[in-house]
C-alpha positions as CSV (number, residue, x, y, z in Angstrom):
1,X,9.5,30.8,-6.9
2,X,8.6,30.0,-3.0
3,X,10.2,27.2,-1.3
4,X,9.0,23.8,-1.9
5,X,9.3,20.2,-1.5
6,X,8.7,17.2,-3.7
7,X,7.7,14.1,-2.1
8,X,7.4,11.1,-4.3
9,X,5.9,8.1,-3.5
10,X,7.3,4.7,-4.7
11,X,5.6,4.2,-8.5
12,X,4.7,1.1,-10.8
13,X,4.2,-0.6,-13.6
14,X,5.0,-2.2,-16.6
15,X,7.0,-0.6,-19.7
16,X,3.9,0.7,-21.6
17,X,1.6,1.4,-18.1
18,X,3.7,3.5,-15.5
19,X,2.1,5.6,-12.8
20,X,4.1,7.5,-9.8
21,X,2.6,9.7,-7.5
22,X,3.5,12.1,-5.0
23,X,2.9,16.0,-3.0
24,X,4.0,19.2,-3.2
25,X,4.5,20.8,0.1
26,X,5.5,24.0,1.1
27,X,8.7,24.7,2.5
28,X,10.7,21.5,3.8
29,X,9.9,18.6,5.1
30,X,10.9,16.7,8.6
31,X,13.6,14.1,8.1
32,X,12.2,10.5,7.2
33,X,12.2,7.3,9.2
34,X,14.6,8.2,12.5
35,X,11.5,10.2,13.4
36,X,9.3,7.1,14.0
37,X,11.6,5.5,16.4
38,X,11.6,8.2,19.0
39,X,10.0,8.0,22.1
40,X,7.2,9.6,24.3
41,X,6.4,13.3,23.2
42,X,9.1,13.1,20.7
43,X,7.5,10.6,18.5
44,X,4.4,11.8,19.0
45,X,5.3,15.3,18.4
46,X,6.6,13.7,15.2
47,X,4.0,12.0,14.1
48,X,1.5,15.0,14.3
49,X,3.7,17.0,12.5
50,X,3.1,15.0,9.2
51,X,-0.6,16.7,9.6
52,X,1.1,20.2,9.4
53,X,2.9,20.0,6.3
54,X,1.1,22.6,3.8
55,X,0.5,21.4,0.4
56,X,1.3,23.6,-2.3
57,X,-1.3,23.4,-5.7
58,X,-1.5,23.5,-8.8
59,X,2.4,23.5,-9.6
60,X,3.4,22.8,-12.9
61,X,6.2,19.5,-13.0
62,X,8.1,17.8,-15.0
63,X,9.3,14.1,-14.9
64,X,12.7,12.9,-15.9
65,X,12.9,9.0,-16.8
66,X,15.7,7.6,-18.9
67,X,15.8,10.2,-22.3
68,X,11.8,11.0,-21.4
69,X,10.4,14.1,-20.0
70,X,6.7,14.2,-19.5
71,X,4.7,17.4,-17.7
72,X,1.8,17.3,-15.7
73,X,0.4,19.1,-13.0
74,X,-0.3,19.3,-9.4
75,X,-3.7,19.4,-8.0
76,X,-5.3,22.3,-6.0
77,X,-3.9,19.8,-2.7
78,X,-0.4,19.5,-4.1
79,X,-1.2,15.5,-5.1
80,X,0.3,14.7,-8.3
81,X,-0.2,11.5,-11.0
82,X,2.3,11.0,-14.0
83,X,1.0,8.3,-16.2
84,X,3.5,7.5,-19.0
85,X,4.8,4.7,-21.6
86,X,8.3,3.9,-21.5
87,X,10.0,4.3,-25.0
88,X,12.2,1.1,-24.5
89,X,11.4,-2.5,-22.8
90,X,12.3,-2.6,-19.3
91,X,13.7,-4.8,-17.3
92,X,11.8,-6.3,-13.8
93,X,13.5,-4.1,-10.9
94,X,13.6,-0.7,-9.8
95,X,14.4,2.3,-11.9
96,X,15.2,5.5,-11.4
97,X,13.1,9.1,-12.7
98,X,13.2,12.4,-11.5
99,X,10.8,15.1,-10.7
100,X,11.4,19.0,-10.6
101,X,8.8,21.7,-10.5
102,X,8.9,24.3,-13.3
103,X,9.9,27.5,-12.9
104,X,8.7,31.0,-14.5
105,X,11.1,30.7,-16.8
106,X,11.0,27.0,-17.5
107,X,14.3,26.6,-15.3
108,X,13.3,23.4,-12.6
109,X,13.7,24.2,-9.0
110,X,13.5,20.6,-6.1
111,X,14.3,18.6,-8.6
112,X,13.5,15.4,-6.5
113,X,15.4,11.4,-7.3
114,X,11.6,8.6,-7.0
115,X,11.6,5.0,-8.4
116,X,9.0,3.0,-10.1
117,X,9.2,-0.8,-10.3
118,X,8.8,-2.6,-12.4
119,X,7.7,-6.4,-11.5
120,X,9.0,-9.5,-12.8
121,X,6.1,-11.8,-14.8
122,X,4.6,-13.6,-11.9
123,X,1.9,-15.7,-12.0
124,X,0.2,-13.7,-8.6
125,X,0.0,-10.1,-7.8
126,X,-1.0,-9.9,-3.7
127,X,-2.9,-6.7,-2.7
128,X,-3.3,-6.5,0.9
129,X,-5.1,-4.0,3.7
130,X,-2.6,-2.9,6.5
131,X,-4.8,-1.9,9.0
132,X,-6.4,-4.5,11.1
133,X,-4.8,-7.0,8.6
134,X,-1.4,-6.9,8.6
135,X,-0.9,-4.3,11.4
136,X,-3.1,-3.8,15.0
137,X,-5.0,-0.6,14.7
138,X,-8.3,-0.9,16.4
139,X,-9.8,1.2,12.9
140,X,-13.3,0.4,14.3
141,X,-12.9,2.9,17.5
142,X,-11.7,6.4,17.0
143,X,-9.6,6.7,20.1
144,X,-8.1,3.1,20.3
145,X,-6.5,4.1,16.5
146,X,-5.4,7.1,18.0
147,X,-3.9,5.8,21.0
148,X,-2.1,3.4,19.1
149,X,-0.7,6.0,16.5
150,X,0.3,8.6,18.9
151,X,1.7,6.2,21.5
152,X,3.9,3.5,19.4
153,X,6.3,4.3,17.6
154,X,7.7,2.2,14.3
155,X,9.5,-0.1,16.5
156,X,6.2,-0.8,18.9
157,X,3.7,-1.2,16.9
158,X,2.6,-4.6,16.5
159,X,2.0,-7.0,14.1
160,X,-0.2,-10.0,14.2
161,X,1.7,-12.5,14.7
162,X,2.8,-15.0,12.1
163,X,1.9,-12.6,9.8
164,X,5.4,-11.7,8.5
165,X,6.1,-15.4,7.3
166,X,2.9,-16.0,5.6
167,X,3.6,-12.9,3.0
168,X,7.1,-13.9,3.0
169,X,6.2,-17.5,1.6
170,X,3.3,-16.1,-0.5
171,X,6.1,-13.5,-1.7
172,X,8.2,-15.7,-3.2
173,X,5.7,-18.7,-4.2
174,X,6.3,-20.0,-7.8
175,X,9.3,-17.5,-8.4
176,X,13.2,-18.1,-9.2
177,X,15.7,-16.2,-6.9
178,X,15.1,-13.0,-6.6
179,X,11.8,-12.5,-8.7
180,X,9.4,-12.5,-6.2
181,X,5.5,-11.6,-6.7
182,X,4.6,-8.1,-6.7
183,X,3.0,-6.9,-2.8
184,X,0.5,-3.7,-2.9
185,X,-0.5,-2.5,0.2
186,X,-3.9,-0.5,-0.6
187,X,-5.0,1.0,2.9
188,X,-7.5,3.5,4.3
189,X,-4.4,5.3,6.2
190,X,-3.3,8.8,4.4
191,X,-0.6,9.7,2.5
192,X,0.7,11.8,6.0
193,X,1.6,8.3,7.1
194,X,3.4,6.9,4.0
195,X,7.5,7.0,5.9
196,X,5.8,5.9,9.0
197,X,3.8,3.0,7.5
198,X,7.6,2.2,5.5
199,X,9.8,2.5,8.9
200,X,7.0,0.2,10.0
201,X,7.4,-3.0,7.5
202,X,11.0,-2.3,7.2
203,X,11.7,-3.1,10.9
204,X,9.0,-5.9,10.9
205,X,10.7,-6.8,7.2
206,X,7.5,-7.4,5.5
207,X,8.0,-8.0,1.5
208,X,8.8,-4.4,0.0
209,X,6.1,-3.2,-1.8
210,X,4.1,0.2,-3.0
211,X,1.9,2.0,-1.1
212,X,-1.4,3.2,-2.1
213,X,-2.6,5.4,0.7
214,X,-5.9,7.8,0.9
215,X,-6.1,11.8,0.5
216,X,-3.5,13.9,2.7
217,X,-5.3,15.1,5.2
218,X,-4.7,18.8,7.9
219,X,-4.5,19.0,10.9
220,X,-7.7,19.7,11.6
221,X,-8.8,16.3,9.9
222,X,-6.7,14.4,12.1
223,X,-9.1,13.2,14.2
224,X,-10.5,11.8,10.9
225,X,-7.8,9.2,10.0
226,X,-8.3,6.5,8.4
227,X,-11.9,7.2,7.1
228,X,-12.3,7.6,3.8
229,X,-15.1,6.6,1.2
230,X,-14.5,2.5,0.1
231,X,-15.0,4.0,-3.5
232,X,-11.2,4.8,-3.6
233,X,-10.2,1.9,-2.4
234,X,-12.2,0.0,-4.9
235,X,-11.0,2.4,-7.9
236,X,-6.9,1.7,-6.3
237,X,-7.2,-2.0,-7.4
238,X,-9.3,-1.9,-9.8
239,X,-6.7,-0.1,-11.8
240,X,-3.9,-2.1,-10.6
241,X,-5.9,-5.5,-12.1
242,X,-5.7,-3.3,-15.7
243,X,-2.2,-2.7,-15.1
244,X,-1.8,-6.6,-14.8
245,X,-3.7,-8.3,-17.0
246,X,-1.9,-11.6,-17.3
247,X,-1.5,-12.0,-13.5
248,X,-4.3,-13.6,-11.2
249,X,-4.7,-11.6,-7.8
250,X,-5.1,-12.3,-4.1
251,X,-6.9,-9.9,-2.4
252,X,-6.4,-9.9,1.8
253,X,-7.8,-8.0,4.2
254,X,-10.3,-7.7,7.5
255,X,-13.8,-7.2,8.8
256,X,-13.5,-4.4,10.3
257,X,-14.6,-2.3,7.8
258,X,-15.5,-2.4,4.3
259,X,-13.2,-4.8,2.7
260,X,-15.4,-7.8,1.8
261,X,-17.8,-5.7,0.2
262,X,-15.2,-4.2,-1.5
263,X,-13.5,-7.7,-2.5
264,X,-17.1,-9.2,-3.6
265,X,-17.5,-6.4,-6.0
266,X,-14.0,-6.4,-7.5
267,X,-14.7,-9.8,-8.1
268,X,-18.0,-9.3,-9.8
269,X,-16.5,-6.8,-12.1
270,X,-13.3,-8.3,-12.8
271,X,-14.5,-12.3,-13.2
272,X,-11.7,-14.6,-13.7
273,X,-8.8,-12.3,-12.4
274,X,-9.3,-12.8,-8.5
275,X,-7.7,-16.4,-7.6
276,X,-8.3,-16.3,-4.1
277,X,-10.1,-13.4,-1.0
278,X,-8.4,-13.9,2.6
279,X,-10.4,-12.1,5.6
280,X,-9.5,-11.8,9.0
281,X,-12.0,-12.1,11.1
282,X,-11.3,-9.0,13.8
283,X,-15.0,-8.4,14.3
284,X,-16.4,-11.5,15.2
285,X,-20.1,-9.8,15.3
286,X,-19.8,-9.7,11.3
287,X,-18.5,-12.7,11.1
288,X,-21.8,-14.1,9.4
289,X,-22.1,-11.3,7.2
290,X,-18.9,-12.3,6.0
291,X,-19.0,-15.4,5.3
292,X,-22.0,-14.9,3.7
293,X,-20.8,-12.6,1.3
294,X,-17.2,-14.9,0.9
295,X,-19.9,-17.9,0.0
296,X,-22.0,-15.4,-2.6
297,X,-18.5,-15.9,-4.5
298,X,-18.4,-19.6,-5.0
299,X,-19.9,-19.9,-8.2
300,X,-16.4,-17.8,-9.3
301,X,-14.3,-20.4,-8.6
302,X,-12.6,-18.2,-6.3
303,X,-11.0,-19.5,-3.3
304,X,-12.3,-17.8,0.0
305,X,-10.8,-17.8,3.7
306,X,-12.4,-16.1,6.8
307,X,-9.3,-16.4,9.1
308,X,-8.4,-15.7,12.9
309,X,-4.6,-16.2,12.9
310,X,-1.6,-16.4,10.0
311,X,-1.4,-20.2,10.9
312,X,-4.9,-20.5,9.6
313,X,-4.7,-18.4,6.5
314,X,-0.9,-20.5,5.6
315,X,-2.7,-23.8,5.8
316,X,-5.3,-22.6,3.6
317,X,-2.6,-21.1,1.1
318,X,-0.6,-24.7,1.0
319,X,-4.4,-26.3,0.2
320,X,-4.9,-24.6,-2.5
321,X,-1.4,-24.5,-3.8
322,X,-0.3,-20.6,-3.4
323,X,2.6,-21.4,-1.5
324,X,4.2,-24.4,-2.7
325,X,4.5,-27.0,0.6
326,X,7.7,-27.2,0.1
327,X,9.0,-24.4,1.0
328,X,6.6,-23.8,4.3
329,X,8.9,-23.8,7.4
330,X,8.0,-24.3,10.9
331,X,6.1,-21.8,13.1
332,X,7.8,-21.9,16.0
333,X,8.5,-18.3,17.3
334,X,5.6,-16.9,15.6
335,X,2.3,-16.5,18.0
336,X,-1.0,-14.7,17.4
C-alpha cells in the first residue's frame, strides 16, 4: 500500500446520530498550526501548500470507537463520511475514535486518533458563517480575499470587533459550568483551510466548535476559494437541525453573499426550529433586500437582526433573552 495520510476533521453528534468526516491524502501532510503564524513568504508559502496536498480515492477505512468498528469508504476526492449509532449512552464531551485505512490483506495502515462531541442538552444550538461574519475577508472581491489570505497570517487576521464576547456570552447562555451551547461554524471556505481557520479562533479564543467547510479544492482552483454553490451550505444545517431536534437554533451570518436567502429558506422548511436569524450588514447596497427578506419571516415568530457592529447584535440578544442580562459585561476594549 502507497503512503498516505488520514486527516480527520472534528465530528458530532448525539449517541444514536454521529457523523465525522475527513481526507485521504497522499503521502504526508505539512505540520499543523505553527505554519499559520509565520511570516512573509513563509506563511504564504504555507498556506498555498494546503492547495497541493493530493487526495487519494476511493480507499477502503475503518473506524474504531469504544468496542465499535464500522467501514466505509473514501470518495473518488479522498473525502470521507462515517455515520454511526453508538451502542451505549454517552456522556456530553469529547470522545475519542480512530480511523485506519484497510490494507490488501485487511491489516490497517495510518491508523489516525479524531474526536466527536458530543453536546450537553442545551436549549440553543448557534450556527454561524465565518467569513465576513465572524472574520474580515472581503468574500465579495476576488483579490481583496486573496490578499487577505496570502498576506495575514493566524495571528493578523482580524476579527470584527466585539465579536469574540458576543459568542462567548451567547456560548454559555442558560448553561451550568462548563456545559455550554454547541457553536457550528458552516462556511463557504474549503476544507484546505480547516488548521488555518482553527489556529485562527484559537488565538482570537472564539468558543471551540466543529467545522463544516466546502469541497477541497487543487491548486488550480485556488483562485476559486470560497465559491461554492449555497445548496451545500443549506443541506450542512439542514442536517445538523435533524441531528438536534429538541434544540431551537440561531442562525448568524452576513450580506455578502447568499446567507439570508439561505436562512429564509431553512426557516421555511424547518418552521418552529429557528429562534432567532442575525445579519451583518457588510454590503450596505443590499441592505433593503435584506431586510426585506428578514421581515418576510415575521409571521414565524422568529426574531430577526440586520446588524453593523457586535454591540448592536448583544443588545438585541439581551432583548429577546438569549443572553441572560446578567451576565453581559462591559465593552470597553472591544471596538468595531
Amino acid at each position: 500500500m502507497s503512503s498516505a495520510t488520514i486527516k480527520i476533521y472534528n465530528g458530532y453528534g448525539h449517541s444514536k446520530n454521529l457523523v465525522v468526516y475527513g481526507h485521504v491524502f497522499k503521502g504526508k501532510l505539512a505540520k499543523k498550526q505553527r505554519s499559520f503564524t509565520k511570516k512573509g513568504w513563509r506563511y504564504a508559502l504555507a498556506l498555498l501548500r494546503l492547495f497541493f496536498f493530493r487526495p487519494k480515492g476511493n480507499m477502503p477505512l475503518r473506524l474504531y470507537f469504544f468496542d465499535q468498528i464500522i467501514e466505509t469508504q473514501a470518495g473518488s476526492d479522498g473525502f470521507f463520511k462515517f455515520k454511526w449509532a453508538s451502542d451505549t449512552h454517552l456522556s456530553p464531551g469529547l470522545h475519542p475514535l480512530k480511523i485506519g485505512a484497510i490494507g490488501a490483506n485487511n491489516d490497517i495502515h495510518g491508523l489516525t486518533e479524531g474526536r466527536v462531541y458530543v453536546a450537553h442538552s442545551t436549549q440553543y444550538v448557534f450556527v454561524s458563517d465565518i467569513d465576513d461574519t465572524v472574520l474580515i475577508s472581503h468574500s465579495a472581491s476576488l483579490w481583496k480575499r486573496l490578499r487577505e489570505l496570502l498576506s495575514k497570517n493566524a495571528e493578523r487576521r482580524k476579527i470584527f470587533g466585539a465579536h469574540v464576547l458576543w459568542y462567548r456570552l451567547l456560548s454559555t447562555a442558560y448553561t451550568t459550568t462548563g456545559h455550554t451551547n454547541p457553536f457550528f461554524y458552516v462556511s463557504s471556505s474549503e476544507w484546505n483551510l480547516y488548521d488555518y481557520l482553527q489556529a485562527i479562533f484559537d488565538y482570537n479564543q472564539l468558543p471551540t466548535g466543529s467545522f463544516l467547510l466546502s469541497h477541497f479544492k487543487r491548486w488550480y482552483d485556488f483562485f476559486k476559494t470560497g465559491q461554492t454553490k449555497h445548496e451545500d451550505k443549506y443541506r450542512r444545517i439542514s442536517r445538523l437541525l435533524r441531528v438536534y431536534p429538541k434544540q431551537k437554533f440561531v442562525l448568524i451570518g452576513d450580506n455578502s453573499q447568499h446567507d439570508p436567502l439561505i436562512y429564509t429558506a431553512l426557516v421555511n422548511d424547518y418552521p418552529d426550529r429557528i429562534e432567532a436569524i442575525y445579519i451583518r450588514n457588510i454590503r450596505p447596497k443590499k441592505a433593503m433586500v435584506t431586510l426585506r427578506l428578514l421581515s418576510s419571516l415575521s409571521a414565524n415568530a422568529v426574531y430577526t437582526c440586520m446588524f453593523h457592529t457586535a454591540e448592536e447584535a448583544i443588545a438585541h440578544s439581551i432583548a429577546i433573552g438569549l443572553i441572560e442580562s446578567q451576565n453581559h459585561v462591559p465593552l470597553s476594549g472591544f471596538k468595531n
